[in-house]
VOGU-3710 file (C-alpha; in Angstrom, 3 decimals, decimal comma):
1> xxxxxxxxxx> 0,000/0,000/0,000  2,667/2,532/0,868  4,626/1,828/-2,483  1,381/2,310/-4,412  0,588/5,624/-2,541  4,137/7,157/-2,741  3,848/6,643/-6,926  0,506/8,011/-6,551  2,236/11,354/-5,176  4,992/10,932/-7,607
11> xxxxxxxxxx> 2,806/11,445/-10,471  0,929/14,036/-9,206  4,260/15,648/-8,348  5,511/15,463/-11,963  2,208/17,138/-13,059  2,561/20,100/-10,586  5,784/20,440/-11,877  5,449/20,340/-15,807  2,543/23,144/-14,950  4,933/25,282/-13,116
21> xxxxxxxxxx> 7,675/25,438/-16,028  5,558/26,035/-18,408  3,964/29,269/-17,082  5,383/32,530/-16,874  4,354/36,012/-15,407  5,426/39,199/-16,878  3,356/41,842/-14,642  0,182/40,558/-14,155  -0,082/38,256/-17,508  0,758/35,014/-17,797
31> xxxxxxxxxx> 1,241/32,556/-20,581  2,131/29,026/-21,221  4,038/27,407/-23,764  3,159/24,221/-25,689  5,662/22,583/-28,422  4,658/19,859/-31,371  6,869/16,698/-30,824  9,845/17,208/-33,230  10,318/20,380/-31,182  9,847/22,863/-34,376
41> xxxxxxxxxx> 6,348/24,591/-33,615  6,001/26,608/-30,547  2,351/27,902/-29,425  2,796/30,597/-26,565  -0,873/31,701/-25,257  -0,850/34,279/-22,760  -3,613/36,721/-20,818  -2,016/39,730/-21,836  -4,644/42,383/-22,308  -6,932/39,895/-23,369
51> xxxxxxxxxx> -6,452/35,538/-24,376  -4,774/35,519/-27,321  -1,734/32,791/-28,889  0,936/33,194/-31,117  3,045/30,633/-33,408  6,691/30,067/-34,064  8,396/28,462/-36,696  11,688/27,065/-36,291  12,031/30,319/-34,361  10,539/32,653/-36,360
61> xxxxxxxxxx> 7,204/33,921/-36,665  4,282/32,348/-38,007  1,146/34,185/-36,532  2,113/37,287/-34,342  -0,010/37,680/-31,310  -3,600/37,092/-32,075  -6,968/37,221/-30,055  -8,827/34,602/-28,599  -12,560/34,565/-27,742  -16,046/35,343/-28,750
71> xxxxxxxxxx> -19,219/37,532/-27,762  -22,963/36,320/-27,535  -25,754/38,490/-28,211  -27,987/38,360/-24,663  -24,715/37,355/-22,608  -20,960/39,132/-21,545  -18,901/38,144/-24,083  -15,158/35,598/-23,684  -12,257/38,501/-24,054  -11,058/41,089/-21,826
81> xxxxxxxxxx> -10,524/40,426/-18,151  -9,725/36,656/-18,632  -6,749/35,080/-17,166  -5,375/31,764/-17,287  -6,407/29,725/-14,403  -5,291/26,247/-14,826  -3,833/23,856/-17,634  -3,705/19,956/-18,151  -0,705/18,871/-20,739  -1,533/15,440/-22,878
91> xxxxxxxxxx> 0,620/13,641/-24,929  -0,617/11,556/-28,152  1,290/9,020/-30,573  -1,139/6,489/-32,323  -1,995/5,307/-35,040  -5,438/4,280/-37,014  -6,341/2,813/-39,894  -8,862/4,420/-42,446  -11,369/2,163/-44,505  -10,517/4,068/-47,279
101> xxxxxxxxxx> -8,109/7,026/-47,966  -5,006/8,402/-49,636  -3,350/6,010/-46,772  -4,363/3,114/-44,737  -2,351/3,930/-41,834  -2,455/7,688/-40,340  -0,312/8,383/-37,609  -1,552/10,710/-35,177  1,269/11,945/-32,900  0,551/15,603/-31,222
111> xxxxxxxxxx> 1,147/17,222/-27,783  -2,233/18,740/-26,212  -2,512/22,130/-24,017  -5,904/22,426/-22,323  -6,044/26,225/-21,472  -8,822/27,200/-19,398  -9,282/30,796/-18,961  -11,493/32,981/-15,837  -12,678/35,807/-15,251  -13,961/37,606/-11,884
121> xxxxxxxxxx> -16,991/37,986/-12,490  -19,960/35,978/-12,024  -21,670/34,872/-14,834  -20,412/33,568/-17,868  -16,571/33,502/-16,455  -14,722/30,722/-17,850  -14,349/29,613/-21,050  -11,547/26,366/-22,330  -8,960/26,547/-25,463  -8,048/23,226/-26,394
131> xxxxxxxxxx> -4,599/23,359/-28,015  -2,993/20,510/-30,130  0,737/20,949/-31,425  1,153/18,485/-34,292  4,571/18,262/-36,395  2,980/19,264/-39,377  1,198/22,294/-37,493  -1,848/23,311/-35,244  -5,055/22,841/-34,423  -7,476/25,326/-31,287
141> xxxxxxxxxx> -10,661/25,000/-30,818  -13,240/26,494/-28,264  -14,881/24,460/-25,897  -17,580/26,192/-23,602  -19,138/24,345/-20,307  -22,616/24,994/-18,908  -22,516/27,882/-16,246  -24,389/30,571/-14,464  -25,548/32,918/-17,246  -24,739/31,004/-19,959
151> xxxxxxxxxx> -27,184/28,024/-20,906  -29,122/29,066/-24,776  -25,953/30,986/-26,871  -26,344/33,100/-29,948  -22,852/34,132/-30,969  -22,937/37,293/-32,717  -19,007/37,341/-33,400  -15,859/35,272/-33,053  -12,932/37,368/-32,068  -10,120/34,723/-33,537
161> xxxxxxxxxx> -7,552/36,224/-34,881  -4,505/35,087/-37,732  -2,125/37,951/-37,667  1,031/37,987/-40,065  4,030/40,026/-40,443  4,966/41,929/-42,915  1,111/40,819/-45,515  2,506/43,261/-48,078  5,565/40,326/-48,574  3,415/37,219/-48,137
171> xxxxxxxxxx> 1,722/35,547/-51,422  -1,622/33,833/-50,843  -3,610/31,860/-53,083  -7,612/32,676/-52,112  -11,090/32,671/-53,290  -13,623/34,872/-52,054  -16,343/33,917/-49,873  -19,550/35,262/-48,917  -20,508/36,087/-52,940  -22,998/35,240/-55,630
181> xxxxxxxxxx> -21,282/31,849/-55,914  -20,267/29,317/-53,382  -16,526/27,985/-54,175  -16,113/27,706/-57,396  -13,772/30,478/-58,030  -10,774/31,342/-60,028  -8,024/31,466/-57,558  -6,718/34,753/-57,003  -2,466/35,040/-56,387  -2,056/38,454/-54,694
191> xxxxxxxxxx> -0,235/39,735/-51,766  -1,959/39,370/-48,653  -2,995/42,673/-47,697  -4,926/42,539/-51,048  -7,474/40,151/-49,628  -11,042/41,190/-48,278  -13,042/38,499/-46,846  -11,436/34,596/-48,177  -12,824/31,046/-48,308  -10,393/28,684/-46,301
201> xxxxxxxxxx> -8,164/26,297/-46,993  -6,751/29,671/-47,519  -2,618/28,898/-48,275  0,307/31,601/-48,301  4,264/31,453/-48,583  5,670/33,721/-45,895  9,054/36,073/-47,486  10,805/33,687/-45,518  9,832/30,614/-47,924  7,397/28,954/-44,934
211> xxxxxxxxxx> 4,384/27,633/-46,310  1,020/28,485/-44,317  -2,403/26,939/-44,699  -5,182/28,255/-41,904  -8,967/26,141/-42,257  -10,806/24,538/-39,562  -11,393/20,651/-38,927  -14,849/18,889/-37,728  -17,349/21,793/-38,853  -20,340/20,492/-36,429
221> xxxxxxxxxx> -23,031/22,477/-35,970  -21,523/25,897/-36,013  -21,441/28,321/-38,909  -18,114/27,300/-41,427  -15,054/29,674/-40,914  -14,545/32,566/-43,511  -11,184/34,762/-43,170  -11,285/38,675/-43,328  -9,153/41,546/-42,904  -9,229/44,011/-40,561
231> xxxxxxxxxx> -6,434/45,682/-41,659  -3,184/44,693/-43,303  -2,206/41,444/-42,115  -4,942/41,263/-39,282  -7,054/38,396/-40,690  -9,901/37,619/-38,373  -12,387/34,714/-38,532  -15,773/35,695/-40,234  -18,720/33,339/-39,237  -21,238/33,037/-41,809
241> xxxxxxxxxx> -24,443/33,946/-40,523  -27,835/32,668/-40,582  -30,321/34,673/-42,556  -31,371/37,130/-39,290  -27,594/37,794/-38,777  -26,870/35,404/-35,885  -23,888/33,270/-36,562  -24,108/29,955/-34,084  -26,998/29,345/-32,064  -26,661/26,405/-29,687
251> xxxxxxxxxx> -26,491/25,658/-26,280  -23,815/24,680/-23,703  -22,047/22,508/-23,340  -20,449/23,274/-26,958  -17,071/22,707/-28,607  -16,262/24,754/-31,453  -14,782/23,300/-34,550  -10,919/22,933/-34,796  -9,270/26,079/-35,865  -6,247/24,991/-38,186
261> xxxxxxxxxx> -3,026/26,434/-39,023  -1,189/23,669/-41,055  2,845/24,750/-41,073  5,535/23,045/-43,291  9,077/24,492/-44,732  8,058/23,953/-48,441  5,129/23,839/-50,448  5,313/19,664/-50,623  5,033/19,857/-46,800  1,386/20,822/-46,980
271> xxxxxxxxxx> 0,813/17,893/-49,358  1,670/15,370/-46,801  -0,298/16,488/-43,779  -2,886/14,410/-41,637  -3,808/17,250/-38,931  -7,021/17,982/-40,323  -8,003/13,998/-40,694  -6,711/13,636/-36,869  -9,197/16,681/-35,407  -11,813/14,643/-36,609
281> xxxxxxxxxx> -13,643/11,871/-34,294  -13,080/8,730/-34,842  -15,666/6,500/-37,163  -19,276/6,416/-35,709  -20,582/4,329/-38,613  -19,203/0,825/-37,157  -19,206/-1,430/-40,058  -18,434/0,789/-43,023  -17,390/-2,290/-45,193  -20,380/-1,164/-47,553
291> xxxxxxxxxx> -18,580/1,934/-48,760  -16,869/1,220/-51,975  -14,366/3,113/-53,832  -14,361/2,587/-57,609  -14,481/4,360/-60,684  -17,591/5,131/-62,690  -18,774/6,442/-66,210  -21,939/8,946/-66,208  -24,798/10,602/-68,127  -23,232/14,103/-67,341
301> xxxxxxxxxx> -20,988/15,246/-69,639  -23,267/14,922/-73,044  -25,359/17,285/-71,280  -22,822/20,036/-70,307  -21,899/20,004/-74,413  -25,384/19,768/-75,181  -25,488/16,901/-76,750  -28,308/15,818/-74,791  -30,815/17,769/-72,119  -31,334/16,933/-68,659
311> xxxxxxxxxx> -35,011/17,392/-69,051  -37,352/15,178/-70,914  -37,302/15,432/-75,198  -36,065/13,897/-77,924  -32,259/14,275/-76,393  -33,062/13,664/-73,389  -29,901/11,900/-71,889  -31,305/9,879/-68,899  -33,020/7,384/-70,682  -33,611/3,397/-70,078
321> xxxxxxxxxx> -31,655/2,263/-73,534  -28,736/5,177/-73,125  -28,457/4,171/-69,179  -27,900/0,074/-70,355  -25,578/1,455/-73,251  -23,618/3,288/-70,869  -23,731/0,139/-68,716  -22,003/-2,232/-71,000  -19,640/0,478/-71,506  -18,788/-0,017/-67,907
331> xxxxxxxxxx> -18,842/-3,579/-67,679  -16,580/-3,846/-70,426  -13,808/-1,677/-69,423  -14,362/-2,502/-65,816  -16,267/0,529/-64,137  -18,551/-0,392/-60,834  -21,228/2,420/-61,404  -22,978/4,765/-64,032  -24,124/8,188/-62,614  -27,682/9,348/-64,199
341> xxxxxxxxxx> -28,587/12,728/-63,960  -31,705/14,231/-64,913  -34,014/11,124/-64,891  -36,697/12,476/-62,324  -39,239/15,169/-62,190  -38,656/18,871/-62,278  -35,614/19,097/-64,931  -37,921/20,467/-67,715  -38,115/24,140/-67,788  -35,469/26,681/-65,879
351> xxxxxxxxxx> -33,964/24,209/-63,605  -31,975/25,816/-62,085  -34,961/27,739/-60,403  -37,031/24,400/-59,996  -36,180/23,467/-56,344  -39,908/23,856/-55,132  -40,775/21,172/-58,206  -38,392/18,647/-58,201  -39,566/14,853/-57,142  -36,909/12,577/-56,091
361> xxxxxxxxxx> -38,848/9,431/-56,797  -40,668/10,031/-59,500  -38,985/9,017/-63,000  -39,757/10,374/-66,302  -41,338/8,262/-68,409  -38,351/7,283/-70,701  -36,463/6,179/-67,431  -36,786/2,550/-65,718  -35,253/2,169/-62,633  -36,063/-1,011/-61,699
371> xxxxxxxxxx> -35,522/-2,540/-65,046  -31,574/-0,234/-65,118  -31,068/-1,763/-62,021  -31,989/-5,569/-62,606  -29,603/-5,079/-66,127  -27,130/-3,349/-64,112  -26,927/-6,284/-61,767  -26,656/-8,856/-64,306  -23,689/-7,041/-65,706  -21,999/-6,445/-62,550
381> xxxxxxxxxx> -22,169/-2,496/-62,197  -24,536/-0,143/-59,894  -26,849/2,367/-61,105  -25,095/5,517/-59,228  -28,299/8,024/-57,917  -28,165/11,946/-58,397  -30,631/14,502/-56,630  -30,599/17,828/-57,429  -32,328/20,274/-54,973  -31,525/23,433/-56,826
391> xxxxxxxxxx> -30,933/24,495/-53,547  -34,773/24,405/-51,892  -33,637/21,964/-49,137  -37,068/22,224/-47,639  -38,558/20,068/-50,334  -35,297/17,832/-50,113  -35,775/17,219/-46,383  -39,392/16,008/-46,680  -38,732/13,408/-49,711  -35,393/12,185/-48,462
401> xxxxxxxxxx> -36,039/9,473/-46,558  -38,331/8,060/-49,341  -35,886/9,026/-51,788  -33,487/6,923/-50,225  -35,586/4,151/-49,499  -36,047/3,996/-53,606  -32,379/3,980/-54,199  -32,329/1,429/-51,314  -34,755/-0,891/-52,899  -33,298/-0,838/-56,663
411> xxxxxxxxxx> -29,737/-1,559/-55,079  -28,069/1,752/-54,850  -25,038/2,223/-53,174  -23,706/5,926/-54,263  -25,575/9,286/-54,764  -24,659/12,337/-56,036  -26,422/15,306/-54,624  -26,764/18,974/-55,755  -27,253/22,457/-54,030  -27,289/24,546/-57,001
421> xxxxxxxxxx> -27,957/27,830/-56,096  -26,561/31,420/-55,745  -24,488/32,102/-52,762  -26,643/33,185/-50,317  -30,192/31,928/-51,988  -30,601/28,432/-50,477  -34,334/28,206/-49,675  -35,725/26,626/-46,505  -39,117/27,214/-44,953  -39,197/28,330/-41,412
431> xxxxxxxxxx> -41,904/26,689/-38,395  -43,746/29,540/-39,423  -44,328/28,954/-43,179  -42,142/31,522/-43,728  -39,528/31,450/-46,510  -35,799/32,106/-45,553  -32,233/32,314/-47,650  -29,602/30,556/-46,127  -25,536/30,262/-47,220  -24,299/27,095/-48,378
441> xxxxxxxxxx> -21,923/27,132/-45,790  -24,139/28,656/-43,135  -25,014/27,067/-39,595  -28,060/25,512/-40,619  -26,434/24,288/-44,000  -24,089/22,458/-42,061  -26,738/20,268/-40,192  -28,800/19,717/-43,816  -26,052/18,392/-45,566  -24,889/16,112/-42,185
451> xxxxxxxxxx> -28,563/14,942/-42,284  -27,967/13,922/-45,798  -25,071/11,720/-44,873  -26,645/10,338/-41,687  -29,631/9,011/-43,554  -28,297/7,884/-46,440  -25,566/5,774/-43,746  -29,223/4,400/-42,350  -29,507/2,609/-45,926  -25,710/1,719/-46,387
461> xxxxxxxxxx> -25,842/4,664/-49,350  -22,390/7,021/-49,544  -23,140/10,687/-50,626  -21,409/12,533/-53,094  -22,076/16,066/-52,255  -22,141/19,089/-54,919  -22,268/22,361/-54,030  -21,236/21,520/-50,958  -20,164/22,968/-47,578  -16,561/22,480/-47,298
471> xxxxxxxxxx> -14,606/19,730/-46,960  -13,000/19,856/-42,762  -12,363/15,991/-42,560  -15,590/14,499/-41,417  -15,257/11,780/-43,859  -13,117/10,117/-40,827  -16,048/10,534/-38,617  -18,748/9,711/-41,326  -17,112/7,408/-44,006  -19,875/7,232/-46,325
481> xxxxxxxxxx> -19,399/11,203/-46,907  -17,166/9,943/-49,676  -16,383/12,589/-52,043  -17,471/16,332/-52,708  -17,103/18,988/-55,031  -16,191/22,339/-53,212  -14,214/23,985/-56,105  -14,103/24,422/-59,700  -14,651/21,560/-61,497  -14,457/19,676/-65,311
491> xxxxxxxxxx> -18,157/21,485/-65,950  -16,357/24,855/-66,266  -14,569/23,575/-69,273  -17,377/23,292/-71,327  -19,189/26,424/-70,798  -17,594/28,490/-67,999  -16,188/32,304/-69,013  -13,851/31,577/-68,629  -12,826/28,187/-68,489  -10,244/26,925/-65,671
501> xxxxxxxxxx> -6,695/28,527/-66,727  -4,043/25,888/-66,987  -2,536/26,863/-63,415  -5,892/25,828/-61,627  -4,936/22,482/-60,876  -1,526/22,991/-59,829  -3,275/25,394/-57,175  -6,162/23,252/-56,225  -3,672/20,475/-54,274  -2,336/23,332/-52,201
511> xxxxxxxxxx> -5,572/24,842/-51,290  -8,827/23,097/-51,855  -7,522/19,788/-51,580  -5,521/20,083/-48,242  -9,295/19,801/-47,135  -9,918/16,197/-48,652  -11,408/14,422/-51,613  -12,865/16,221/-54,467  -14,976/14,820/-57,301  -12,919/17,000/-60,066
521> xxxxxxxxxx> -14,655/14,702/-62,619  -11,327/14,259/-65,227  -10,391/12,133/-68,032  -11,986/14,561/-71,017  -10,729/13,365/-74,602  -12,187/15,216/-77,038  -10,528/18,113/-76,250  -11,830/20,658/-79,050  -15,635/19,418/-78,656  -15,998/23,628/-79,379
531> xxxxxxxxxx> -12,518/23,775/-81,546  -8,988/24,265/-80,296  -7,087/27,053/-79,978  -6,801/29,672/-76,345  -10,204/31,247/-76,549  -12,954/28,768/-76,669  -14,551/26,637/-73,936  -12,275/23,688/-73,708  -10,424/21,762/-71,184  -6,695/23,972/-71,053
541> xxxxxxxxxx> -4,902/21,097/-70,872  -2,795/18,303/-72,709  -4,243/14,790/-72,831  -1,946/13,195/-70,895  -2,703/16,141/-68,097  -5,796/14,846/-68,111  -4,428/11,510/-67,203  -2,491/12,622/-64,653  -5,019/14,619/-62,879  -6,242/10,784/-61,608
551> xxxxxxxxxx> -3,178/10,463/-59,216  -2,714/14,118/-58,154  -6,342/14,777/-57,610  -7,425/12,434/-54,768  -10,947/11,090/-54,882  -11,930/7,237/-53,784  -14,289/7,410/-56,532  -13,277/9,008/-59,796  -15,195/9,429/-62,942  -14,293/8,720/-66,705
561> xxxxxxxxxx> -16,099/11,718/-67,519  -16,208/12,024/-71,485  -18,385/10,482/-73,609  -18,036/6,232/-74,413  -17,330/6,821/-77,556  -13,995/9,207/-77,417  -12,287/6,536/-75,073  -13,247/3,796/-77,981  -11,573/6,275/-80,104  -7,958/6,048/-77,973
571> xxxxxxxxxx> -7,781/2,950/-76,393  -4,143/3,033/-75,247  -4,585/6,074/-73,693  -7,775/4,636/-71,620  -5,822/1,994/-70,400  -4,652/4,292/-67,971  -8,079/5,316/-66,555  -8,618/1,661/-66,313  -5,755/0,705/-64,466  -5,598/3,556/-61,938
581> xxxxxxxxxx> -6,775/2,724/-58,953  -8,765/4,790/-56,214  -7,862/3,596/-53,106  -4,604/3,611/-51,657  -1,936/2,227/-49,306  -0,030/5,330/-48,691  0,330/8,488/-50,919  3,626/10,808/-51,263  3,893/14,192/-52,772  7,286/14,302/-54,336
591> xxxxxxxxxx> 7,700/17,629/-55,743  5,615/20,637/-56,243  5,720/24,708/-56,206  1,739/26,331/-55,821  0,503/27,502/-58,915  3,438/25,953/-60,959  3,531/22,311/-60,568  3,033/19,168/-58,438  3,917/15,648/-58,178  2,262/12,452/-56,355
601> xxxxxxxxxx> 3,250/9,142/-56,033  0,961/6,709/-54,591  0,980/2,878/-54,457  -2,563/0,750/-54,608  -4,202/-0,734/-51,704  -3,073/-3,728/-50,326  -0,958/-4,181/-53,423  2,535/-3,690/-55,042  1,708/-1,432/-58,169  2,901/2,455/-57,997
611> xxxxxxxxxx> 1,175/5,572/-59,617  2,885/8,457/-59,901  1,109/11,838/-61,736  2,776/15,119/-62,477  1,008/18,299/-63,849  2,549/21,518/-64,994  0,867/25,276/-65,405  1,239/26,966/-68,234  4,551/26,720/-68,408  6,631/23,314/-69,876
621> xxxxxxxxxx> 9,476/22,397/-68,069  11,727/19,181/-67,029  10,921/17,363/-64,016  13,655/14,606/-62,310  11,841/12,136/-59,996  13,930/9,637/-57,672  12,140/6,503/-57,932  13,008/5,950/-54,022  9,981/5,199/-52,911  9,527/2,247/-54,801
631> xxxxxxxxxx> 10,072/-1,359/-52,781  13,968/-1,646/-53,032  13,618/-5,766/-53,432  11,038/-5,434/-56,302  11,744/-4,358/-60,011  9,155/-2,747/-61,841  7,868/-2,012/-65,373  7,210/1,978/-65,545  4,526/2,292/-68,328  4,635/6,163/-68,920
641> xxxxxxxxxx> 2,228/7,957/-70,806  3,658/11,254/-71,147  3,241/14,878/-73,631  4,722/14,227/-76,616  7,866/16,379/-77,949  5,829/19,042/-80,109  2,787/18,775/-77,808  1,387/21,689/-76,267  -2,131/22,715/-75,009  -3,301/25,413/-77,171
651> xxxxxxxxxx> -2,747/23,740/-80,568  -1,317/20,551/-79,951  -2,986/18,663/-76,499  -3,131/15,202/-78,310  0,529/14,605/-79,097  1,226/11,883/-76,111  4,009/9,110/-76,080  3,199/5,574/-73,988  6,218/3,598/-73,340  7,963/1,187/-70,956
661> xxxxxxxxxx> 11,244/0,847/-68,825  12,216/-1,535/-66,418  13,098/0,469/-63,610  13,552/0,107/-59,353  14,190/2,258/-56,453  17,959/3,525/-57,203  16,218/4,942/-60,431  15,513/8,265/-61,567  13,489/9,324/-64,294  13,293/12,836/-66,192
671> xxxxxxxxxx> 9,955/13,401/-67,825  9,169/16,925/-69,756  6,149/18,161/-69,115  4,640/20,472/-72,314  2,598/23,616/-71,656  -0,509/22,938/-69,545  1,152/19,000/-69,752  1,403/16,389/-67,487  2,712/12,931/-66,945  1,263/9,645/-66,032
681> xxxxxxx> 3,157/6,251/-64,824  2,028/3,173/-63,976  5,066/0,718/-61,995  3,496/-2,108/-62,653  5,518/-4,786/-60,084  6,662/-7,294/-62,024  8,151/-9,950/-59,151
//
């Protein structure tokens, strides 16, 4: 007993004394200091004035000193007059395994800083910053306990600062947010102090090369995270509000989501980062075996090139014989699902506006489901659903569950849904009968497209979301949330003004896609459906580009997008597309600058086969890869589909050469890359 008692004490001992070392008192403030593992990133949070944090890089500064706190509209508000009161250190270094993902295994090593601040007053005095300090950066987030004064919350502002030094000498790479559309921007390259109000992942290169992303991780009921400027440098979080100007309402006890800061040396750094995955919960599915990755083909594209209409007619695209031609397509060349859009009720007419109209189980009259789904089975490939809301999600809400019960009953797995609508213009209809316009990113947003997920999960269905609130890694929590949209996609390409520049996807892997999957829809062919040349509507791109966009893209499902008939017309070069996979074991990116270029390598699931894709901007140039990550005690056959020597994307995209080397791990390989080109490589194991 007396040996178990004195370790008691000695623990509690240690405790008391890692507290004491880390706080320090400079007049009447105080601040503690918390450090990720490798010893790099420092967090400091202090009292001073008011709670606030700052961030250090290898010793030099990240964010500057920057508030902490929030107000409430019928309550005192978290900010001046706080002080630290007490702090509890944690230490983390797991690992967990994903059912599907860029890698199986994610290692989750971080040291944890639980801040909780008081003031003297009586109600609403104390208030909890959770701090985690990863290697590859850092995550906050609010979390807010039930006390005297403070049970129903309306917060009316978020005082959360980012500030940097010297904004006039930082580049960032930003959308806007809070417009007439929801992500699907353009990204801007500007200066920092040149920013007004931003959509995160919002990414910038300090003057002293350190590479900066800030977003937030586990968006849970709570309004999503927009960044704007106070004044140069001062970037502040901006709440989107609900339609009568409140941003959160909820009640204690509450956590806020995760504020990130993601922190690496170079631009590749921010490639290879698992901190947003690891703010996430763990999975609350169970038994998520039912959520397939795959590739699929789809009645989309004809549409966007109008060669067919969504609505009914004599081109109408979602028909019973083009659905089954589509589906041997897929069966043939090895594709699990064809995606149907505009095969139900309300697509005829201004669609766009028909939200109050559309009827998610009722087919037109050129459209079988049952019968698609019976062939579909026979030939060993799902029917993959599609709703489009146009964004009235009041009409969504009371037909979902008997939506999904239909896709249920016919045997599908996967479904697409839409929100289109202006930014700010989503429709919902209040207890009152009253109509209201919602963001897409907006508090109550958030729960509608959760809800989605949550029911679909009831009928082992994974959701595909477009138009979408932002990705902040809640596919960890909710692994049927498989894919998303979030940026701009293929579409643009066809009829966007203007279409996506070449630089656009060497952007998107530094900014949108630091926040998880996207459904970029690649893999176009015919790349002068409207002629070639720099002005028209046309994918800005090479062909093998499009190839490559597979691997540096991530998406556990990805589509084949173009038409059947222009991958019968290149064969070779759809080999690629079929031999890609979507899953994989672990994923690598090997060399990139934002906005100029980027390279993955990832190797398959549970297999030995490598992928590696590279992607240039506008510019060609000559990329050297070391083959080092390859298994050093297995050769390989490298089957490269790459631009060819004249190609280039204005005049020239088709020019491509496929060949094959034996290769290994002491390798290298130097692959030129034409304008808007890329480079895709199968190392195919071959003992």
């Amino acid at each position: 007993m007396k040996t178990s008692f004195k370790q008691g004490v000695f623990h509690q001992l240690l405790f008391c004394t890692l507290l004491i070392i880390n706080i320090s008192t400079t007049a009447n403030a105080e601040s503690v200091k918390l450090s990720s593992p490798n010893g790099k990133i420092t967090v400091t949070i202090s009292d001073e004035g008011s709670p606030n944090y700052a961030i250090n890089f290898k010793n030099k500064t990240v964010i500057a000193s920057s508030k902490l706190g929030m107000a409430f509209k019928n309550a005192p508000g978290f900010g001046d007059g706080f002080k630290i009161s007490t702090i509890e250190k944690n230490t983390t270094n797991s690992q967990w395994e994903q059912p599907w993902g860029e890698r199986k295994i994610v290692t989750d090593h971080h040291n944890e800083l639980l801040v909780n601040f008081k003031h003297t007053r009586e109600n609403a005095n104390n208030f909890t910053v959770r701090f985690r300090a990863f290697d590859d950066g850092v995550g906050f987030r609010y979390e807010v306990a039930k006390q005297k004064g403070l049970n129903k919350v309306e917060i009316i502002d978020e005082f959360t600062e980012f500030t940097i030094e010297k904004p006039n000498k930082a580049t960032a790479w930003w959308i806007p947010a809070r417009g007439w559309n929801r992500y699907e921007y353009i990204y801007n390259t500007s200066d920092i102090e040149s920013i007004d109000r931003a959509h995160t992942p919002f990414t910038f290169k300090l003057d002293n090369d350190t590479h900066v992303s800030i977003h937030e991780a586990a968006l849970v009921d709570y309004a999503a995270m927009t960044i704007n400027q106070q004044r140069p440098g001062k970037l502040k979080a901006d709440l989107t509000p609900w339609s009568d100007g409140i941003l959160v309402k909820t009640h204690t006890n509450f956590k806020s989501p995760w504020r990130t800061i993601q922190i690496s040396h170079d631009a590749v750094g921010l490639l290879n980062s698992d901190l947003i995955l690891n703010l996430n919960d763990p999975n609350k599915l169970g038994d998520v075996s039912w959520v397939e990755p795959g590739k699929y083909v789809g009645i989309w594209w004809g549409m966007h090139i109008k060669a067919n209409t969504w609505g009914s007619g004599p081109t109408h695209g979602a028909t019973t014989s083009e659905t089954k031609r589509y589906m041997d397509f897929a069966a043939e060349h090895g594709f699990s699902g064809v995606l149907v859009e505009g095969w139900n009720i309300g697509w005829d007419g201004d669609w766009f506006h028909n939200g109050d109209v559309f009827n998610f189980t009722q087919p037109y009259d050129d459209f079988n489901i049952a019968a698609i789904s019976q062939y579909g089975l026979k030939k060993g490939v799902r029917l993959i659903g599609h709703h489009e809301t146009s964004g009235n999600v009041t009409n969504y809400q009371n037909q979902m569950e008997d939506a999904y019960d239909l896709y249920e009953k016919h045997g599908v797995h996967q479904v697409k849904t839409g929100y289109v609508a202006d930014g700010g213009d989503i429709k919902r209809i209040d207890e009152n009968g009253i109509i209201r316009k919602e963001w897409h990113d907006s508090q109550y947003m958030v729960g509608q497209y959760l809800l989605s997920v949550t029911e679909a999960a009831k009928r082992k269905i994974s959701i595909n979301t477009h138009e979408p609130i932002k990705d902040t890694g809640l596919r960890r929590t909710y692994p049927n949330w498989i894919s998303r949209e979030g940026a701009r996609g293929q579409e643009f390409n066809a009829w966007g003004t203007p279409p996506n520049p070449p630089e656009h996807t060497t952007i998107l892997p530094y900014t949108r896609m630091l926040s998880g999957p996207m459904d970029f829809t690649p893999g176009i062919f015919d790349l002068g459906f409207n002629g070639l040349g720099a002005k028209t509507n046309r994918p800005q791109t090479t062909l093998a580009k499009q190839l490559a966009l597979y691997v540096v893209l991530y998406s556990p499902i990805q589509m084949a997008a173009d038409l059947p008939k222009n991958y019968q017309a290149n064969l070779p070069a759809f080999q690629f597309i079929k031999d890609v996979p979507t899953d994989w074991q672990q994923s690598k990116a090997i060399a990139g600058e934002i906005g100029d270029y980027v390279a993955f390598a990832r190797q398959e699931r549970d297999g030995k086969d490598w992928f590696l894709g590279a992607l240039t901007d506008e510019n060609a140039r000559e990329l050297t890869f070391s083959l080092d990550f390859l298994d050093p005690h297995t050769n390989y056959q490298a089957q490269i589909y790459r631009d060819g020597d004249k190609a280039e994307w204005i005049n020239n995209p088709y020019e491509m050469i496929i060949e094959n080397k034996r290769v290994t791990t002491n390798d290298k390989l130097s692959i030129k890359l034409a304008t808007s080109g890329g480079v895709a490589i199968r190392f195919k194991a071959l003992n």
